[in-house]
Every structure is written in structure tokens, then in C-alpha cells.
PyMOL Python script that loads the backbone (N, CA, C, O; Angstrom):
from pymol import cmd

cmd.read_pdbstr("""\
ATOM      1  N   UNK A   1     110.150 107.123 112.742  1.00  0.00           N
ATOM      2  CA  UNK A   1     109.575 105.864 113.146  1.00  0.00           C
ATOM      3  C   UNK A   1     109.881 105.650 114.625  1.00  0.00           C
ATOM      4  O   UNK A   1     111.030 105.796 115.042  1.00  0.00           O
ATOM      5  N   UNK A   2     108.748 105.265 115.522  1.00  0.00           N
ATOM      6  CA  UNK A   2     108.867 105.466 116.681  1.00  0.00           C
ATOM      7  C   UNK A   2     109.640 103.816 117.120  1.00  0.00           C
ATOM      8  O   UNK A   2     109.578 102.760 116.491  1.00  0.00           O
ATOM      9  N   UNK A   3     110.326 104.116 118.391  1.00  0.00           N
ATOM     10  CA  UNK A   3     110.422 103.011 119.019  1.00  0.00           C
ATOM     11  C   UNK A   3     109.913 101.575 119.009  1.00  0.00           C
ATOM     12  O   UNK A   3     108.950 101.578 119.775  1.00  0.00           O
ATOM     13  N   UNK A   4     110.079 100.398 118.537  1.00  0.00           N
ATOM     14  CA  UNK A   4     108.701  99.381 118.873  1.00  0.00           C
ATOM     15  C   UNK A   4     108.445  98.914 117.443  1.00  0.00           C
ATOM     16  O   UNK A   4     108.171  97.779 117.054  1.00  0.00           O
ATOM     17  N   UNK A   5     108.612 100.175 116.664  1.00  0.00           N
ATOM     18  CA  UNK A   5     108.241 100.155 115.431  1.00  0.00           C
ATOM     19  C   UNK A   5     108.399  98.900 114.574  1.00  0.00           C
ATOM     20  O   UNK A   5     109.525  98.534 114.912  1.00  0.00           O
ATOM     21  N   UNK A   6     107.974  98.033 113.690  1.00  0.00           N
ATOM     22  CA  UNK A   6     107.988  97.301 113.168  1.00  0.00           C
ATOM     23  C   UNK A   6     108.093  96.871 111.339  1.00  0.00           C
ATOM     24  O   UNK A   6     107.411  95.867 111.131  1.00  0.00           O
ATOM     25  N   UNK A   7     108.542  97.222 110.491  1.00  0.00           N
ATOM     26  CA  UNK A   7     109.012  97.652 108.998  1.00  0.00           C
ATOM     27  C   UNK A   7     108.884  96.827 108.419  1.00  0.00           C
ATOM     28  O   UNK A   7     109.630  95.999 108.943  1.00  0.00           O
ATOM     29  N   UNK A   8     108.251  96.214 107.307  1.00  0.00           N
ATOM     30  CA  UNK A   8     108.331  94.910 106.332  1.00  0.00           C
ATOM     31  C   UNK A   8     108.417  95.739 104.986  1.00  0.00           C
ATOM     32  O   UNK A   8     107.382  95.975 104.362  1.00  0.00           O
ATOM     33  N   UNK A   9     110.135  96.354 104.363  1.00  0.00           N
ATOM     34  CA  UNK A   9     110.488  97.018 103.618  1.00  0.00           C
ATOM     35  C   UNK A   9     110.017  96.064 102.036  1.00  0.00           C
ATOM     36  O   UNK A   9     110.363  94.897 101.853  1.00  0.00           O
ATOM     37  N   UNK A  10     109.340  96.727 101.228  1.00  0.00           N
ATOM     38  CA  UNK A  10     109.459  95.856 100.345  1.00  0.00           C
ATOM     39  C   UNK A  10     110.134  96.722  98.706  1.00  0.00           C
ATOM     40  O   UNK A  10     110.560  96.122  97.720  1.00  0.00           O
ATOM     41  N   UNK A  11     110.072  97.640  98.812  1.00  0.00           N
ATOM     42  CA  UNK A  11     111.097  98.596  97.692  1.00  0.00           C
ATOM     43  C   UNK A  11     112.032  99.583  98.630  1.00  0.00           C
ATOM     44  O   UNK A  11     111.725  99.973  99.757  1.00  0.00           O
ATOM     45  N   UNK A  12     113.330  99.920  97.855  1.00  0.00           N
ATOM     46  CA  UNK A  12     114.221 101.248  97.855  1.00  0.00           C
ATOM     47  C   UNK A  12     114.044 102.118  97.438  1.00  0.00           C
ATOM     48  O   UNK A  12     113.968 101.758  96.264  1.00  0.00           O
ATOM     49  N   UNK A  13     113.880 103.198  97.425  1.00  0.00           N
ATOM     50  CA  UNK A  13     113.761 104.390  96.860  1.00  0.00           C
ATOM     51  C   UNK A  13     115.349 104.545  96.223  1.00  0.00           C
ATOM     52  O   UNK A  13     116.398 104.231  96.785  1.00  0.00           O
ATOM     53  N   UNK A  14     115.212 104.984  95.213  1.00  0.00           N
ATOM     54  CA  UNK A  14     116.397 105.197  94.199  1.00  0.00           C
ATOM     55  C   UNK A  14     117.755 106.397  95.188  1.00  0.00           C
ATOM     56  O   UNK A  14     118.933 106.439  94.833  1.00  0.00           O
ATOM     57  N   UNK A  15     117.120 107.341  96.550  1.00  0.00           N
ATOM     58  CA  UNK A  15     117.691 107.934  97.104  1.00  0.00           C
ATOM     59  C   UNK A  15     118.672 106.792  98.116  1.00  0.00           C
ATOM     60  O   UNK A  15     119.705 107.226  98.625  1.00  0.00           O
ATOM     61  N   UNK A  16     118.424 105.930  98.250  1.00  0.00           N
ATOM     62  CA  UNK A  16     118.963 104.906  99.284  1.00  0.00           C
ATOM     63  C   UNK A  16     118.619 105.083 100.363  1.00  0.00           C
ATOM     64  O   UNK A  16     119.528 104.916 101.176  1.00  0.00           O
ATOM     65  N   UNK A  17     117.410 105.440 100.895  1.00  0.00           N
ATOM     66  CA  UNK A  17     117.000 106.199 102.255  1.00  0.00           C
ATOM     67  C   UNK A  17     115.507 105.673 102.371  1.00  0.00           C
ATOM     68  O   UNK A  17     115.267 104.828 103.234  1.00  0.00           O
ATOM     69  N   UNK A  18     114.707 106.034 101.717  1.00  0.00           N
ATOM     70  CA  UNK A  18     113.381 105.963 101.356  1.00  0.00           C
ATOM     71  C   UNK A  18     112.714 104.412 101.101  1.00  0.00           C
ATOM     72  O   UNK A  18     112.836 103.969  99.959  1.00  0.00           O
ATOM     73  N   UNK A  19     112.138 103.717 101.935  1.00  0.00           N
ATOM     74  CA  UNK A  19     111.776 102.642 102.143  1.00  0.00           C
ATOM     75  C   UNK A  19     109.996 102.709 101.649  1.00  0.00           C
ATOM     76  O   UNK A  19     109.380 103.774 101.663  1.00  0.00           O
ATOM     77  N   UNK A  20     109.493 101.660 101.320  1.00  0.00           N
ATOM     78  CA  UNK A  20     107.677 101.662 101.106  1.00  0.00           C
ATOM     79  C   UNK A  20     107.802 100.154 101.472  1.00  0.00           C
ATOM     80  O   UNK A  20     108.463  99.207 101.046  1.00  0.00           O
ATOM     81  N   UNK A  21     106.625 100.404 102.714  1.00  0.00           N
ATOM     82  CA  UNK A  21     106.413  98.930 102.801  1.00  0.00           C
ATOM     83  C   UNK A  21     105.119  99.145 104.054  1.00  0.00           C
ATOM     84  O   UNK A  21     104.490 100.183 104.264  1.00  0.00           O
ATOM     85  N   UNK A  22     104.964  97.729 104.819  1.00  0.00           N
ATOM     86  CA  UNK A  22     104.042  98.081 105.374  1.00  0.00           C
ATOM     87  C   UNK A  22     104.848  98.140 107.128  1.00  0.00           C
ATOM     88  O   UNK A  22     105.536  97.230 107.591  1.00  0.00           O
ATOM     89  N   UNK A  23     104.553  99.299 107.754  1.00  0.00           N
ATOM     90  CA  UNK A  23     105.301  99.743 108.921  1.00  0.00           C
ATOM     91  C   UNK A  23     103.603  99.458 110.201  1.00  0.00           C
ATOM     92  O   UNK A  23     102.417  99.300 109.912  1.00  0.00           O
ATOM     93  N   UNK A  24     104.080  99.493 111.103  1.00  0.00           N
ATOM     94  CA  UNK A  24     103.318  99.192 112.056  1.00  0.00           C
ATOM     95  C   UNK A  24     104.310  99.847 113.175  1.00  0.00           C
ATOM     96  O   UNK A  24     105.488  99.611 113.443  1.00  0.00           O
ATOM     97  N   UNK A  25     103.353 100.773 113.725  1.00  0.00           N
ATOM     98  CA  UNK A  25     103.889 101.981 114.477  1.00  0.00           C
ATOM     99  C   UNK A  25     102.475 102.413 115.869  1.00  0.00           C
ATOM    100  O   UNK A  25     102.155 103.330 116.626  1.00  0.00           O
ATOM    101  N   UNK A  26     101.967 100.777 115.400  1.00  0.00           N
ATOM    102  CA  UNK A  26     100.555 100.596 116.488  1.00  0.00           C
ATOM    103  C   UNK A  26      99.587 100.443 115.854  1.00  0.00           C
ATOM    104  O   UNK A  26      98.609  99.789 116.217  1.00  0.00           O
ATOM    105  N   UNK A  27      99.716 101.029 114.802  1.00  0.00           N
ATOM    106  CA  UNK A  27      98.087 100.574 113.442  1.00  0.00           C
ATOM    107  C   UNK A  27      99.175 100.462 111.995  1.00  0.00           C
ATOM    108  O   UNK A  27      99.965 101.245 111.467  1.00  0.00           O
ATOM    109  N   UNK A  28      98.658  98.840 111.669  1.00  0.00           N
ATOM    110  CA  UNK A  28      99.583  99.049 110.335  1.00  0.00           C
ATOM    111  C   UNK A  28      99.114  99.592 109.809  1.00  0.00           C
ATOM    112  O   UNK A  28      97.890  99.688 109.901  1.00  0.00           O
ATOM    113  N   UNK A  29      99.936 100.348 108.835  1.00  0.00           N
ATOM    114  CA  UNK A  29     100.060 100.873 107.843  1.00  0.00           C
ATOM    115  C   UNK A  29     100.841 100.959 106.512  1.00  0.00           C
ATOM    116  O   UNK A  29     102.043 101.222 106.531  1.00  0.00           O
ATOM    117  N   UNK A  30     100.282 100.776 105.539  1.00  0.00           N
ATOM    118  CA  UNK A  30     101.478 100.627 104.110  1.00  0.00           C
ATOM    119  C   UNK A  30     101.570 102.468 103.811  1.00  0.00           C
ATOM    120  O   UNK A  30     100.745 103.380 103.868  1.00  0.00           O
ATOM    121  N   UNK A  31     103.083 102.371 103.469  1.00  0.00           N
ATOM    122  CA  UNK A  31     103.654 103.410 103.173  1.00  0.00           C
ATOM    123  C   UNK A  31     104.926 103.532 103.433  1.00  0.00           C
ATOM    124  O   UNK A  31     105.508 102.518 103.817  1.00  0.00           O
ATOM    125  N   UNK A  32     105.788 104.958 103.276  1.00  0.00           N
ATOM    126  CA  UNK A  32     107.120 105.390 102.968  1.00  0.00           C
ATOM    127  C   UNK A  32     107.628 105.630 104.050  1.00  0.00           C
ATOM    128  O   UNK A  32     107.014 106.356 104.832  1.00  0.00           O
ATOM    129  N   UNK A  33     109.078 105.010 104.454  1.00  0.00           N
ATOM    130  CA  UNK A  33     109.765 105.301 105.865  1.00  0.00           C
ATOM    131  C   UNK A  33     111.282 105.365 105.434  1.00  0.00           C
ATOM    132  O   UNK A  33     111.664 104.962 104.336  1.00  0.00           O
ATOM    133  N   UNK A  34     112.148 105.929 106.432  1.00  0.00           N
ATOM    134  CA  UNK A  34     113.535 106.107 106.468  1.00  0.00           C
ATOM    135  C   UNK A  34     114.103 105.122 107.295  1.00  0.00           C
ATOM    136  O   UNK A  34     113.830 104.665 108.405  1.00  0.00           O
ATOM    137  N   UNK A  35     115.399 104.823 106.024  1.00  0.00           N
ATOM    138  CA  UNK A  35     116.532 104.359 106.724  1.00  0.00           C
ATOM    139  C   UNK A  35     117.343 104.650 107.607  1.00  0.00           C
ATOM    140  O   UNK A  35     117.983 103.831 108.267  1.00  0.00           O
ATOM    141  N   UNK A  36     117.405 106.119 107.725  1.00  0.00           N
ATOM    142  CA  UNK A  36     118.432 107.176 108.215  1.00  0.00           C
ATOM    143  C   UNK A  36     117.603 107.321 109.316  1.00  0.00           C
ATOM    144  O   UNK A  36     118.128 107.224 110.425  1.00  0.00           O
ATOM    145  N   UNK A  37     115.957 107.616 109.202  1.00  0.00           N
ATOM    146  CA  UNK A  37     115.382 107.465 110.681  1.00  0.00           C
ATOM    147  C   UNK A  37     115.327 105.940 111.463  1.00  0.00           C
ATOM    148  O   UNK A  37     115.591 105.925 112.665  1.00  0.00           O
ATOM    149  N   UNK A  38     115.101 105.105 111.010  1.00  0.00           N
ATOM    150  CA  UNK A  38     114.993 104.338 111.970  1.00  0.00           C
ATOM    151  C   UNK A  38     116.654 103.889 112.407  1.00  0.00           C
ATOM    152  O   UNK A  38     116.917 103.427 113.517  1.00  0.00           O
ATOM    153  N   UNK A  39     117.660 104.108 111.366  1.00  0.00           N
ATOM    154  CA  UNK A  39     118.761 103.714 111.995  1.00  0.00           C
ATOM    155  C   UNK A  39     119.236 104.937 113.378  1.00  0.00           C
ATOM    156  O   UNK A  39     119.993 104.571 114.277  1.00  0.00           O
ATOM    157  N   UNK A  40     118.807 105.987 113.344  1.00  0.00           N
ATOM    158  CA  UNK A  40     118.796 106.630 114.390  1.00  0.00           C
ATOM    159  C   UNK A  40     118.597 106.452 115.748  1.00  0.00           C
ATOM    160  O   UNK A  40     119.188 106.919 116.722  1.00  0.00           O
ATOM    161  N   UNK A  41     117.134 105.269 115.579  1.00  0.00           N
ATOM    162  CA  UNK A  41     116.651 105.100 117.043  1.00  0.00           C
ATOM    163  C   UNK A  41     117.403 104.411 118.216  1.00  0.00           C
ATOM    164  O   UNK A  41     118.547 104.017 117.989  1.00  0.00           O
ATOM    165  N   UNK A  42     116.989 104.272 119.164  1.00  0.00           N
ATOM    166  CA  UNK A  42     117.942 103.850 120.151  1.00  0.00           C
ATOM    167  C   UNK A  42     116.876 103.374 121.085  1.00  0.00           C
ATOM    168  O   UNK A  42     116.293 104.238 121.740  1.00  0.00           O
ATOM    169  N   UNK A  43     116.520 102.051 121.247  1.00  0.00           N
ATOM    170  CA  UNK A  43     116.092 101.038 121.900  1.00  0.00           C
ATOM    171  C   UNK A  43     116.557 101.116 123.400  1.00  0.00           C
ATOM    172  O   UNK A  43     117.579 101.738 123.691  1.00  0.00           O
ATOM    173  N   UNK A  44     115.684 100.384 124.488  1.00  0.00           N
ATOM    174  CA  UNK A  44     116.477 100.139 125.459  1.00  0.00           C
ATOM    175  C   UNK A  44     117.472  99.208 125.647  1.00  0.00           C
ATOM    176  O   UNK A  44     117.591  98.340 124.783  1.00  0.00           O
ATOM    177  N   UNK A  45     118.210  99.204 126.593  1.00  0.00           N
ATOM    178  CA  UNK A  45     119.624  98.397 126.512  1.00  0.00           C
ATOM    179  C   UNK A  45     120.315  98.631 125.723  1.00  0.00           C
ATOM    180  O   UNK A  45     121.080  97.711 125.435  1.00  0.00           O
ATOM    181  N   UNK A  46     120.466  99.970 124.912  1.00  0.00           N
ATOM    182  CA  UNK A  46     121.186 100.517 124.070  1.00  0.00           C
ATOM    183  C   UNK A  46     121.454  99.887 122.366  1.00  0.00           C
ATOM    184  O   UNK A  46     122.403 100.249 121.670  1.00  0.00           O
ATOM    185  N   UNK A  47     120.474  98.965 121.963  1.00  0.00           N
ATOM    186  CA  UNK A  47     119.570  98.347 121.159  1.00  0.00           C
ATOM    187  C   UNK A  47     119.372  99.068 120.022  1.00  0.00           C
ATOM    188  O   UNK A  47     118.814 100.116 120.347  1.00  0.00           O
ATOM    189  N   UNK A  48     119.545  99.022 118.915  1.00  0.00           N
ATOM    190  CA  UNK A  48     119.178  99.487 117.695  1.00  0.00           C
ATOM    191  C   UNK A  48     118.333  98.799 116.407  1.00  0.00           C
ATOM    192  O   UNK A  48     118.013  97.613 116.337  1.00  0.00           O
ATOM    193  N   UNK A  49     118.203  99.283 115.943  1.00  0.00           N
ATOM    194  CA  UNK A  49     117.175  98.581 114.569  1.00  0.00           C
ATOM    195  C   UNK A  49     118.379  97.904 113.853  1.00  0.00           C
ATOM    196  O   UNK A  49     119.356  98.412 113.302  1.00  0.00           O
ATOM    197  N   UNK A  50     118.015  96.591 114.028  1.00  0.00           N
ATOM    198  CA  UNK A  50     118.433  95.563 113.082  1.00  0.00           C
ATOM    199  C   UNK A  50     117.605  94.971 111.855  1.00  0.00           C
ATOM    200  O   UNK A  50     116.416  95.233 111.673  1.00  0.00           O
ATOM    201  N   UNK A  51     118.170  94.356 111.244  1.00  0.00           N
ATOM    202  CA  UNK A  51     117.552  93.348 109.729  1.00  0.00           C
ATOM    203  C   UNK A  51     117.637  91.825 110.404  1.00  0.00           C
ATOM    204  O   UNK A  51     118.423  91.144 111.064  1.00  0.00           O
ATOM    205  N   UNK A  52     116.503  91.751 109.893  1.00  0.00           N
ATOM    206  CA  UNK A  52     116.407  89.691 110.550  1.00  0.00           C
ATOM    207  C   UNK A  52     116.875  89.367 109.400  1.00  0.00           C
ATOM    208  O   UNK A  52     116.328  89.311 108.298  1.00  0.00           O
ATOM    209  N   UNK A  53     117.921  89.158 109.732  1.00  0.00           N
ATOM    210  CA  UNK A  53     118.058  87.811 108.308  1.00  0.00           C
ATOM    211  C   UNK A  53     117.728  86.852 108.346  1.00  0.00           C
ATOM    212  O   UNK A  53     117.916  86.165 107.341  1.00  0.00           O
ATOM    213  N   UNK A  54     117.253  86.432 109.166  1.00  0.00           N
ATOM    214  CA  UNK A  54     115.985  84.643 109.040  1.00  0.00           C
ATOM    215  C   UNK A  54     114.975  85.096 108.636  1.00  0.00           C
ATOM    216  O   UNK A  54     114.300  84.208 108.115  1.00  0.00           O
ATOM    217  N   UNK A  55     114.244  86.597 108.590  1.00  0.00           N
ATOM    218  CA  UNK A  55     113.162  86.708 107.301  1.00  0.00           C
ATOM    219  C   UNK A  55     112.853  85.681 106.114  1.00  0.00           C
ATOM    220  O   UNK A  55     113.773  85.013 105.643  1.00  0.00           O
ATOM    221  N   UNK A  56     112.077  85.613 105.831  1.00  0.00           N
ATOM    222  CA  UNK A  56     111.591  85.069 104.372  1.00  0.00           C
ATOM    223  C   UNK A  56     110.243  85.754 103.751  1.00  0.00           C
ATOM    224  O   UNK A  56     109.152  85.577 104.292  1.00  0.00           O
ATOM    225  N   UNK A  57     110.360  86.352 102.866  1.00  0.00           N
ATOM    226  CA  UNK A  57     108.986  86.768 102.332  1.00  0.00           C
ATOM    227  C   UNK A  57     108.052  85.373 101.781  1.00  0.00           C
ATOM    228  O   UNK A  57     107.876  85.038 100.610  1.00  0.00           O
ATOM    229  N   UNK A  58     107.643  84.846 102.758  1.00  0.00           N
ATOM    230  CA  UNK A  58     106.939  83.757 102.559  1.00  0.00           C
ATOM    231  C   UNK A  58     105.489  83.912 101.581  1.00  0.00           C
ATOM    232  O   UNK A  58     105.031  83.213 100.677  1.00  0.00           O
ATOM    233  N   UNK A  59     105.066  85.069 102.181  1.00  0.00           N
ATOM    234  CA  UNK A  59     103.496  85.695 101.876  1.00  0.00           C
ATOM    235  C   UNK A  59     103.965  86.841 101.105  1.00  0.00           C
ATOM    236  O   UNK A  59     104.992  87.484 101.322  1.00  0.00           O
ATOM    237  N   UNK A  60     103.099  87.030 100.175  1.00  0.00           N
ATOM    238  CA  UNK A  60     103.078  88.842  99.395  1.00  0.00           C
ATOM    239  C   UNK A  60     102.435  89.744 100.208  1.00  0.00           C
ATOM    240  O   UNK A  60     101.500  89.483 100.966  1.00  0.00           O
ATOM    241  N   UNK A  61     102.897  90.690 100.053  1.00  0.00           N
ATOM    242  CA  UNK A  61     103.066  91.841 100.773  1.00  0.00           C
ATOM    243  C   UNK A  61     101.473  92.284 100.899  1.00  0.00           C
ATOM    244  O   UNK A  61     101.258  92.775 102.007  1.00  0.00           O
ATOM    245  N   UNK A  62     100.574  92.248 100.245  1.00  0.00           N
ATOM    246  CA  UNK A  62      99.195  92.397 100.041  1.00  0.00           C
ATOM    247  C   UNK A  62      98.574  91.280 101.284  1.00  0.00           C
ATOM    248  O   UNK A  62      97.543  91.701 101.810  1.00  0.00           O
ATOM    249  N   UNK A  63      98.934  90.298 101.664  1.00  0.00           N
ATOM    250  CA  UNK A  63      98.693  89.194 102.157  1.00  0.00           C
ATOM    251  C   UNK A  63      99.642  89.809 103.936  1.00  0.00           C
ATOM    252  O   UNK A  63      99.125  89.304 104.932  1.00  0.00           O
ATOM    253  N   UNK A  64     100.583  90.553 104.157  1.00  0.00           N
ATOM    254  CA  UNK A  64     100.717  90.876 105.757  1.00  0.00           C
ATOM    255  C   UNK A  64     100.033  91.959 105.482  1.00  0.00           C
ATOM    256  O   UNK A  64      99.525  92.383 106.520  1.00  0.00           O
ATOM    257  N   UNK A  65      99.744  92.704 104.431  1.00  0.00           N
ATOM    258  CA  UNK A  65      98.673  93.789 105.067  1.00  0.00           C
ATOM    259  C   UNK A  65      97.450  93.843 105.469  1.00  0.00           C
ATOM    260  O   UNK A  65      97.155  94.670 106.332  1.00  0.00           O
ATOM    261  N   UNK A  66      96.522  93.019 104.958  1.00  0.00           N
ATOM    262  CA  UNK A  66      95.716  92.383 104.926  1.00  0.00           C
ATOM    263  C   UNK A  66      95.083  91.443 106.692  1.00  0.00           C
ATOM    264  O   UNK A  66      94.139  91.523 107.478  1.00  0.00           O
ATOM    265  N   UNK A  67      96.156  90.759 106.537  1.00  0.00           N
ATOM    266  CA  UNK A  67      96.459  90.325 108.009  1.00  0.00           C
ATOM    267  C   UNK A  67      96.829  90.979 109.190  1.00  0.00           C
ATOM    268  O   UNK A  67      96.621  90.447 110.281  1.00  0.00           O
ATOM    269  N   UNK A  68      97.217  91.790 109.113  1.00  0.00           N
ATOM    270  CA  UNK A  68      98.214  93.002 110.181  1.00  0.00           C
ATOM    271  C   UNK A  68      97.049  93.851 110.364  1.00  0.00           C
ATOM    272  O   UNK A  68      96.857  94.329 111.482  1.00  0.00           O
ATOM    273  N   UNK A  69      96.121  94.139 109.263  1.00  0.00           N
ATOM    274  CA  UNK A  69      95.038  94.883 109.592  1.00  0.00           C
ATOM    275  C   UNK A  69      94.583  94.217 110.481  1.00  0.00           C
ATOM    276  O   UNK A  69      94.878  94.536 111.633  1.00  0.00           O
ATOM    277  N   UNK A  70      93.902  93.320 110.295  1.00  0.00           N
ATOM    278  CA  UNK A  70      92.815  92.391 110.426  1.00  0.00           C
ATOM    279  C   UNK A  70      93.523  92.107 112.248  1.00  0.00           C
ATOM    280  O   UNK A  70      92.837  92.630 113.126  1.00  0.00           O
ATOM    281  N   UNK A  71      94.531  91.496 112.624  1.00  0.00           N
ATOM    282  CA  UNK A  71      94.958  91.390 113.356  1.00  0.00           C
ATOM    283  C   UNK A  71      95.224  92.350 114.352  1.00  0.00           C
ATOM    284  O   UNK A  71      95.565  92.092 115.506  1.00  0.00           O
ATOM    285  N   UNK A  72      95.038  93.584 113.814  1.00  0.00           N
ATOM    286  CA  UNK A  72      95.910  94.597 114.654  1.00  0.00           C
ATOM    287  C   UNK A  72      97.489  95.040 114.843  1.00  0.00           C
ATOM    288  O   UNK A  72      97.854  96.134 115.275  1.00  0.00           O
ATOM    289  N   UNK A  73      98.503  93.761 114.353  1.00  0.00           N
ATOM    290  CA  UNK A  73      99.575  94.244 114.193  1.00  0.00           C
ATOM    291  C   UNK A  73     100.736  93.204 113.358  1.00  0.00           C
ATOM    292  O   UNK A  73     100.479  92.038 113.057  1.00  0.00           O
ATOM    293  N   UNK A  74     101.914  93.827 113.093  1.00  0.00           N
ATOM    294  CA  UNK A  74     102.815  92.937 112.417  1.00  0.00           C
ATOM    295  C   UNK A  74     102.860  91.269 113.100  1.00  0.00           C
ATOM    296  O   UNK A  74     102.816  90.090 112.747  1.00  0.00           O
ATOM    297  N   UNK A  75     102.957  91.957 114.067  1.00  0.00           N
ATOM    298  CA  UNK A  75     103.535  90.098 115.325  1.00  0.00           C
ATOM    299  C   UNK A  75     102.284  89.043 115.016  1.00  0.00           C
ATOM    300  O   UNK A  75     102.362  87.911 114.539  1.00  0.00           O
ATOM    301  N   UNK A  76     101.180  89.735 115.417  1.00  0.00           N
ATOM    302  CA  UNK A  76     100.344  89.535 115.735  1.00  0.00           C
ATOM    303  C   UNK A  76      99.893  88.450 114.365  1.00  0.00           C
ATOM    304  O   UNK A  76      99.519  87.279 114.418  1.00  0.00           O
ATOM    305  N   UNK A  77     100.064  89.218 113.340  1.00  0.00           N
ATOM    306  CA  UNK A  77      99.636  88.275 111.746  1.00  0.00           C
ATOM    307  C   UNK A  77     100.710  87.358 111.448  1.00  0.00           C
ATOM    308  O   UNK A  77     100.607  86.398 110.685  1.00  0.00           O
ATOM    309  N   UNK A  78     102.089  87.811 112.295  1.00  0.00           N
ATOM    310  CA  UNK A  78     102.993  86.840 111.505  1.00  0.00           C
ATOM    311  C   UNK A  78     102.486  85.203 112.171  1.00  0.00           C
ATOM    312  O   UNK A  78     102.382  84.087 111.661  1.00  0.00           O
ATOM    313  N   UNK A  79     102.240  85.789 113.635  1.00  0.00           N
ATOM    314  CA  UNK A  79     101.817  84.251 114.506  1.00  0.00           C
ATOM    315  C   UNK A  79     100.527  83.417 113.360  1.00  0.00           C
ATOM    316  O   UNK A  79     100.417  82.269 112.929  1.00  0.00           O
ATOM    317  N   UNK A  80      99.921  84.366 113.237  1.00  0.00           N
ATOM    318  CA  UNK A  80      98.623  84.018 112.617  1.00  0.00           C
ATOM    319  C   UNK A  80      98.904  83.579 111.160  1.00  0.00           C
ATOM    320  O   UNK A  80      98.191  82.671 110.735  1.00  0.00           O
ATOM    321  N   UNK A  81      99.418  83.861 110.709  1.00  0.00           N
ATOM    322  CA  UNK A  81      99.882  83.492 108.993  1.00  0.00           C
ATOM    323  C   UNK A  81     100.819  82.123 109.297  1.00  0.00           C
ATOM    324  O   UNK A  81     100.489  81.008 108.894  1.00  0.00           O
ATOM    325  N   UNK A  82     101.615  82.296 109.801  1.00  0.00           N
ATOM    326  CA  UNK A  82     102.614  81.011 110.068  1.00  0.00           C
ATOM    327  C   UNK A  82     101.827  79.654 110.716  1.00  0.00           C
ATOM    328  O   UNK A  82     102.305  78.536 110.527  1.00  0.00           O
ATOM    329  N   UNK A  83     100.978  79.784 111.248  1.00  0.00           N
ATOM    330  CA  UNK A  83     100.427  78.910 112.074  1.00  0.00           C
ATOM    331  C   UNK A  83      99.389  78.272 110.867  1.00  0.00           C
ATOM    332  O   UNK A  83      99.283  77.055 110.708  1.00  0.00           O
ATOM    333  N   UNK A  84      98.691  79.203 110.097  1.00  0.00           N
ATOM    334  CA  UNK A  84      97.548  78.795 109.429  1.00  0.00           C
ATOM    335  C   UNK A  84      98.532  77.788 108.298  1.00  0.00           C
ATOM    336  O   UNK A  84      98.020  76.791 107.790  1.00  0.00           O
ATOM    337  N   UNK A  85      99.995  78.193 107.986  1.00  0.00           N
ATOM    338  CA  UNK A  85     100.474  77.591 107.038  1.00  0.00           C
ATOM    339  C   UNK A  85     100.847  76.627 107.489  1.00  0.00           C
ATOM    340  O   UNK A  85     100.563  75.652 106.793  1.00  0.00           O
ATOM    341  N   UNK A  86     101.619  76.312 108.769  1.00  0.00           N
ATOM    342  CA  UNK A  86     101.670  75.528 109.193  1.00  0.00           C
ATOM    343  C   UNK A  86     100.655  74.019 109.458  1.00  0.00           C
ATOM    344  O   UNK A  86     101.187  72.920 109.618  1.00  0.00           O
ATOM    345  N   UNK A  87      99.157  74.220 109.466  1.00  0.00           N
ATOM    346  CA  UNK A  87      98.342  73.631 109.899  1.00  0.00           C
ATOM    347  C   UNK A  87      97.829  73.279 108.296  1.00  0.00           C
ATOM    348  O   UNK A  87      97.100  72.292 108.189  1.00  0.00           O
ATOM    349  N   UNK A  88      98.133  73.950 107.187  1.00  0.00           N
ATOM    350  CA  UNK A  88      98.106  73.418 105.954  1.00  0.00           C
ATOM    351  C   UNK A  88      98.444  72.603 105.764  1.00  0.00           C
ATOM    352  O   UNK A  88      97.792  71.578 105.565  1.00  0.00           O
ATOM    353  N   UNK A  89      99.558  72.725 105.747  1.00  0.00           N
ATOM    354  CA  UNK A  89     100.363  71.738 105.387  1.00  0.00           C
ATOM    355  C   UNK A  89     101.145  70.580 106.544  1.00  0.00           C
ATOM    356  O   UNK A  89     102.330  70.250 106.523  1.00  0.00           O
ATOM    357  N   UNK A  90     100.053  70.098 107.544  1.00  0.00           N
ATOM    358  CA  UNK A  90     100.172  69.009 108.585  1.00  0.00           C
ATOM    359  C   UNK A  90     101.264  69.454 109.156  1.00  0.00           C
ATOM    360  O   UNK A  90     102.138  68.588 109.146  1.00  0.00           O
ATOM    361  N   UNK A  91     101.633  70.579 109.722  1.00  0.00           N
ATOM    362  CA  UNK A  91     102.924  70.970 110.881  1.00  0.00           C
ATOM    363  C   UNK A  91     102.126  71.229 112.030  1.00  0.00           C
ATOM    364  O   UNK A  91     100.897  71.208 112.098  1.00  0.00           O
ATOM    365  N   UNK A  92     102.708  71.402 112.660  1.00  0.00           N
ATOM    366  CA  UNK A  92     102.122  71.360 114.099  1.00  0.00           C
ATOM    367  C   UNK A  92     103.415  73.091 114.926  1.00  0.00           C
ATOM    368  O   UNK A  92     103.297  73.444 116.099  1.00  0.00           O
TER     369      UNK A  92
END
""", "prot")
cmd.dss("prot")
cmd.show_as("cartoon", "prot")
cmd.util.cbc("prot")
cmd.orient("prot")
């Protein structure tokens, strides 16, 4: 998984390594990625792949792929999904 890369893990693989979810690596895509690879990478400023823990799987996973397509990328749908929910439900 390249640099930049972006991961919305949604199963483990029983190996503890093996991730399926939808990755965005410049065109999302759903499918299988490593733990062991992306913990490898090395960001600038000496930066590594972290876990957001302010995540929330707000939306099903069918629902950022969907969007991420459509959008072109992870960021890109989360702005777009959050905002539309937002404007649902009178947030600003």
C-alpha cells in the first residue's frame, strides 16, 4: 500500500495480517490489504500509519464505496457523506 494510501478496514483475516475493506490508493477500491505492509510505510516527517480513533462507522461500508467511487476518493466522500448528513438532519 502506497504512501497517501487511505484504508476503511472492515474484516480481519483469521492470519492477523490480512485486512478487506475499501482502500483508496488513487481509485477506490474494495479489497484485501496488509497490516504488516502498511505498518511498514514511512510517511514524511518520519510519520507512520496510524488508526483514527475518532472514526465511527457511521455509513455501511457499501455506502463509502459507492461514494468514494462516485467521488473519486476516500476524503473526498467522507466531506460529501458528512455534510449531506449533516444538512439532514438541520446541522450546519
Amino acid at each position: 500500500m502506497a504512501a497517501g494510501a487511505i484504508p476503511l478496514a472492515t474484516e480481519l483475516d483469521e492470519d492477523g495480517d490480512t485486512f478487506f475493506g475499501l482502500a483508496d490508493l488513487g481509485n477506490p477500491e474494495l479489497g484485501s490489504f496488509s497490516l504488516q505492509e502498511m505498518s511498514s510505510l514511512r510517511l514524511p516527517f518520519g510519520m507512520g500509519i496510524e488508526r483514527d480513533i475518532l472514526f465511527t462507522g457511521d455509513f455501511p461500508l457499501s455506502v463509502w464505496v459507492e461514494a468514494a467511487r462516485q467521488a473519486g476518493s476516500i476524503r473526498a466522500a467522507e466531506r460529501i457523506l458528512y455534510q449531506a448528513a449533516r444538512s439532514r438532519h438541520g446541522g450546519h
